[in-house]
C-alpha positions in Angstrom: 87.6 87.1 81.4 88.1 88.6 78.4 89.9 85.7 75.8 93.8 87.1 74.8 92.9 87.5 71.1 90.7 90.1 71.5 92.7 92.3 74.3 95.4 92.2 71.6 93.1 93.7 68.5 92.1 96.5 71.6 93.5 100.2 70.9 96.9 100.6 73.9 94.8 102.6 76.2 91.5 100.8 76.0 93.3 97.4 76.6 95.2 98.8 79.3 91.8 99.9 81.0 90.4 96.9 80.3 93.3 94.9 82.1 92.9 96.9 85.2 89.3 96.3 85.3 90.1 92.7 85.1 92.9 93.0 87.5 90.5 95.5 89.5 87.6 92.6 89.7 89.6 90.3 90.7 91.1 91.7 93.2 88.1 92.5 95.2 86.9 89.2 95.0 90.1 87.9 96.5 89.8 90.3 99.2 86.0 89.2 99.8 86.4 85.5 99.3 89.7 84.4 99.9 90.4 82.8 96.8 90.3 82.8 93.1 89.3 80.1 90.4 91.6 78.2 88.1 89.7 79.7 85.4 90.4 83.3 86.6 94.2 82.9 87.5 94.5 81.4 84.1 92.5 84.5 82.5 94.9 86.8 84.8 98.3 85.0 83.5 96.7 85.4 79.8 96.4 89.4 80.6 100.0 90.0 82.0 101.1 88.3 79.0 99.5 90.7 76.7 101.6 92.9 79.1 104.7 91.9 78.4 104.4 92.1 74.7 103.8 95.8 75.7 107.3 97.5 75.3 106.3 101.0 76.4 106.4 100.7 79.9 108.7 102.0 82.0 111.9 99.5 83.3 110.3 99.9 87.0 106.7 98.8 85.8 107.6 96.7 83.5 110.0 94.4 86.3 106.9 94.8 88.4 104.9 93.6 85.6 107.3 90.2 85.2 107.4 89.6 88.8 103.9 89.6 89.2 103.6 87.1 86.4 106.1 84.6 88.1 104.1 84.8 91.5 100.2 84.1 90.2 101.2 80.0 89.0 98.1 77.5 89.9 96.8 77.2 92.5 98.3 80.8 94.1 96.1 83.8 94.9 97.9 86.8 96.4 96.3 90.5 96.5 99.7 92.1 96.4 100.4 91.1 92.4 97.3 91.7 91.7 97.4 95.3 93.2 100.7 96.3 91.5 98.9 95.8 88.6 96.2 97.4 88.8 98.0 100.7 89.7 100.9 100.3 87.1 98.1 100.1 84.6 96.0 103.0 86.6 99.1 105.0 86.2 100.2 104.1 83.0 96.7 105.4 81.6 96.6 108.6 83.5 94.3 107.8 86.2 95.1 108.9 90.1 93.1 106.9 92.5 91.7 108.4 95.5 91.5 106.5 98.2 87.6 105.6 98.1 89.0 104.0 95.4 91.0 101.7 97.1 89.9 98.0 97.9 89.7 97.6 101.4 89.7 93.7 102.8 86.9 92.1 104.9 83.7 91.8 104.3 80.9 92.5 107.1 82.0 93.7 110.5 80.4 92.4 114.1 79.0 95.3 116.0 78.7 92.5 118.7 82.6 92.4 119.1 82.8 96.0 119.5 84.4 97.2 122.9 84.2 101.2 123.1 85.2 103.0 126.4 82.0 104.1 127.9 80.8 107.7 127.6 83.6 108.7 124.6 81.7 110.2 122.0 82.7 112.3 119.1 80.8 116.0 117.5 81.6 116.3 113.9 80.9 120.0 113.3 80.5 120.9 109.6 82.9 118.5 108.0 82.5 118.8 104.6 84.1 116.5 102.5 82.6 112.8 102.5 86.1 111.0 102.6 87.1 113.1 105.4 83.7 112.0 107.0 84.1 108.1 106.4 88.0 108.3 107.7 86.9 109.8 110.5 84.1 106.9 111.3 86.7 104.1 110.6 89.3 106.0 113.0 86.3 107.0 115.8 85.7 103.2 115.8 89.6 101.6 115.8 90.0 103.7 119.0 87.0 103.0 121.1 84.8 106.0 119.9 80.9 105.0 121.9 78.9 107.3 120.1 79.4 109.6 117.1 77.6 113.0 116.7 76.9 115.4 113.5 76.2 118.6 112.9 73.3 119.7 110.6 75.7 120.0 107.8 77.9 117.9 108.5 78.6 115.4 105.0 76.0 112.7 105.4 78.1 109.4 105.8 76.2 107.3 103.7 77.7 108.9 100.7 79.4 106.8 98.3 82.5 108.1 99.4 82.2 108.0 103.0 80.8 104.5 103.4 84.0 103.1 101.1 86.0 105.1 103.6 84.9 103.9 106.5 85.4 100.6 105.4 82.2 99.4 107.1 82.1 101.3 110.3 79.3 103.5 109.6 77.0 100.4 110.1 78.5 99.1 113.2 79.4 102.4 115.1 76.3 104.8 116.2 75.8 107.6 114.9 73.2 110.7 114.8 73.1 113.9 113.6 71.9 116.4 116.2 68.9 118.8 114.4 69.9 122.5 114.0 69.9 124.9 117.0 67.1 127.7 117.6 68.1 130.9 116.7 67.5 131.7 120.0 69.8 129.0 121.8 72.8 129.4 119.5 74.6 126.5 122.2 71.6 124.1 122.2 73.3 121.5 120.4 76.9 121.6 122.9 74.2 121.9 125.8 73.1 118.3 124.5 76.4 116.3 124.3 77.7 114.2 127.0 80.2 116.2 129.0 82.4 117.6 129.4 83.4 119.0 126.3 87.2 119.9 124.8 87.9 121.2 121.3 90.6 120.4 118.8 91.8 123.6 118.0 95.0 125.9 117.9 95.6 128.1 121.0 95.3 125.1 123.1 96.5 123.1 125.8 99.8 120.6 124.7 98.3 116.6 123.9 100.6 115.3 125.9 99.5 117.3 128.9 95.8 117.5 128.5 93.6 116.2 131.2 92.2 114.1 128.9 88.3 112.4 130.5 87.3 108.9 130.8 84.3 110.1 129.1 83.2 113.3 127.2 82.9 114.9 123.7 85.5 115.9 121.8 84.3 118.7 119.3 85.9 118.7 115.9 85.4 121.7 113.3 85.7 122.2 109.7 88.2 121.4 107.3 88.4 125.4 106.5 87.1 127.2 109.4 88.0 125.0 112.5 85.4 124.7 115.2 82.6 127.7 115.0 82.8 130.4 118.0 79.9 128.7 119.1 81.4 125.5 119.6 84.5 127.0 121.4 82.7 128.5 123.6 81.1 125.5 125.1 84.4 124.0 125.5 86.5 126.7 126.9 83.3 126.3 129.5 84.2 123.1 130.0 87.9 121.4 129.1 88.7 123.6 126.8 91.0 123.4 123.8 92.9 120.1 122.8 96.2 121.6 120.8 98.2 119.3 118.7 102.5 120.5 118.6 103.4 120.8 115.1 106.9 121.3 113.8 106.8 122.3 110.0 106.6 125.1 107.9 103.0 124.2 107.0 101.6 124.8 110.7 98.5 122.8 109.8 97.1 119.0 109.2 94.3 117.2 107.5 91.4 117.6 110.1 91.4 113.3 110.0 94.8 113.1 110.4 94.8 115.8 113.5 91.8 113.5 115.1 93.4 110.3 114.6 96.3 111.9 116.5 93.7 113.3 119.2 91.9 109.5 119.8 95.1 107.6 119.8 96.0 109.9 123.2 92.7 110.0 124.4 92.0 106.2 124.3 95.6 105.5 125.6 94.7 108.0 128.2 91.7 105.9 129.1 92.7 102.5 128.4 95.9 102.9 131.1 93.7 104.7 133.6 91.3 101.3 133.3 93.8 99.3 133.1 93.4 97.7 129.8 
């Protein structure tokens, strides 16, 4: 912990980093551990009252600010206070976090007390962006997801954003990406998933009347171009198109939030039909 004194000589926006950091640190441990030292909470208290000698802060923030001071006495260790300041402070020095910034909670998690449905696996096709990538592992596994597949340029999920993402389920869920088709089998890589195959993709069949399998591969495309003719055409050969009913002006969603949407029915789907 950095001693009061000397987060008081700091310049206003390199003490208010450095508070975060502190607040940041701690945090994470809490989250990990469960608990945090005398020594820290002290070293915490110290910080929010360099705080509230600070008389810039909005009336919101700085309320926050006071109540998270009256809720960190000794002996109490709470994540929410700790997080409220972090952000006011995040905020206050121009700094958006993204969410692989976020601290998530747990530590390790038990592939042994995984309990997929059998046969549902997943084809990321081209998905670009490493936090879409890691958000889609964390979701594939929360609903029941077997097997994950990825295309040849597909954003590797051991990126640094992807794995904070994911939140630890690229170790526990099983992945692999599929190698690159011949030019001369443009399908090769459909032709090796477990079938049958649907898409999500517009021009489909309604969600809530899909005939959604106990087992199969759902084929998710890019964030820009949707799933590749390619792709499409395997399905429409097989289950075809999985459509999602949107109401707004906008017409479209995040491709993670569109599959979270798409598991949720599917693993209802199968988890009523098995009776679980």
């Amino acid at each position: 912990m950095i001693p009061r004194h000397k987060l008081e000589r700091l310049p206003r926006s390199q003490r208010l980093r450095k508070i975060a950091k502190l607040f940041e640190e701690a945090e994470y441990r809490l989250s990990q551990t469960g608990t945090l030292s005398g020594g820290e909470l002290t070293g915490l208290g110290e910080a929010l009252a360099v705080l509230a000698a600070d008389g810039a802060f909005a009336p919101a923030a700085a309320a926050a600010l006071r109540a998270a001071a009256g809720s960190l006495g000794p002996g109490e260790a709470s994540r929410r206070p700790l997080n409220t300041v972090r952000h006011i402070l995040l905020a206050e020095t121009g700094r958006v976090p993204a969410d692989w910034d976020l601290i998530g909670s747990g530590g390790r998690l038990d592939p042994q007390k995984r309990r997929p449905f059998p046969g549902m696996t997943v084809y990321l096709e081209d998905i670009r962006s490493p936090f879409n990538v890691g958000s889609m592992f964390r979701t594939a596994e929360s609903f029941g997801v077997e097997r994950l597949f990825l295309s040849p340029l597909c954003a590797d999920p051991r990126h640094p954003r992807a794995l904070r993402t994911a939140m630890g389920c690229v170790e526990v869920l099983p992945w692999e990406r599929l190698p690159a088709p011949p030019e001369d089998r443009p399908l090769f890589p459909f032709q090796t998933l477990p079938k049958p195959l649907f898409a999500l993709e517009t021009g489909g069949r309604d969600i809530d009347d899909f005939p959604f399998p106990p087992g199969g591969s759902l084929i998710v495309g890019s964030e820009e171009l949707g799933v590749s003719p390619e792709a499409l055409a395997a399905a429409e050969a097989s289950l075809g198109r999985l459509s999602i009913p949107l109401y707004g002006v906008k017409g479209s969603l995040n491709v993670s939030v569109a599959f979270g949407i798409a598991l949720a029915a599917w693993a209802r789907r199968v988890s009523k039909a098995g009776g679980q």
